[in-house]
N, C-alpha and C positions, 0 to 999 in steps of 0.2 A: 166644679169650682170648690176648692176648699174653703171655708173661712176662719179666718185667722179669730183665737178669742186673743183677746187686748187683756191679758192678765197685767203688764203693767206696761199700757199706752203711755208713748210717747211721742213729742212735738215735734213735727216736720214742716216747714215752710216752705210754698213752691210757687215760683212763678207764673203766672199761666196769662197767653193774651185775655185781651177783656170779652174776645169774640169766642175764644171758649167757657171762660164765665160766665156770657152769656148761655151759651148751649149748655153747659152743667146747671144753670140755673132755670131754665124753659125743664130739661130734664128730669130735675129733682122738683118741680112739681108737680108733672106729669105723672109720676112714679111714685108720690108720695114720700121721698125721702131726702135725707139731709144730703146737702151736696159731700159733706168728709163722710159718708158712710158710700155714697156713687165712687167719690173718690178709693178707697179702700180697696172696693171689691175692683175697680181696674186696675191697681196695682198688686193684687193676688192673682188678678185673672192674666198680667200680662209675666209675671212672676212665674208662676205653672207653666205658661208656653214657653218661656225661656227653657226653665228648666228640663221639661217636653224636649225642647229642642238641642241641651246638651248631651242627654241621656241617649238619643235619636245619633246624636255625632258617636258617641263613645263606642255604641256596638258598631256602628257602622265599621267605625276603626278595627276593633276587633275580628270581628266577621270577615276584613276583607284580610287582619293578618292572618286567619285562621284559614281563608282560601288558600294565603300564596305560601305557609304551612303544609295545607293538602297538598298543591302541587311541587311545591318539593319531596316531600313523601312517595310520592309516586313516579316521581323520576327518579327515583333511587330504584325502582323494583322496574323500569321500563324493559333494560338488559332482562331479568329474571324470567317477564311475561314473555319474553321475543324467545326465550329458550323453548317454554314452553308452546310453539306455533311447530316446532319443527316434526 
């Protein structure tokens, strides 16, 4: 997990039921920490797996035009190998 330094923090306001309130607040005692510092690290932490998960689509993409690249390459030279079998 990275963490983000707050060179210049700014205000977000968010809604949350009061049943997670509650569980971020049972949390951040347990943990010793303030609930906007819980909060923080799960929106860095769900930030990274997104991004994780763009990066993860983008080669995929890649990689699969880079297969279907390969297999046109190679049916270019199919005639050529079939010459040399004879």
């Amino acid at each position: 997990m990275s963490t983000a330094i707050l060179s210049h923090p700014v205000r977000l306001n968010v809604s949350i039921s009061r049943e997670m309130k509650d569980r971020l607040s049972m949390i951040s005692e347990t943990r010793q920490k303030k609930i906007s510092a819980l909060v923080r690290e799960s929106i860095d932490e769900k930030i990274n797996k997104i991004e994780e998960e763009l990066i993860a689509d983008q080669m995929k993409a890649a990689y699969q035009a880079l297969a279907e690249e390969n297999l046109r390459t190679s049916d270019d030279f199919k005639f050529v190998d079939a010459e040399n079998l004879r």
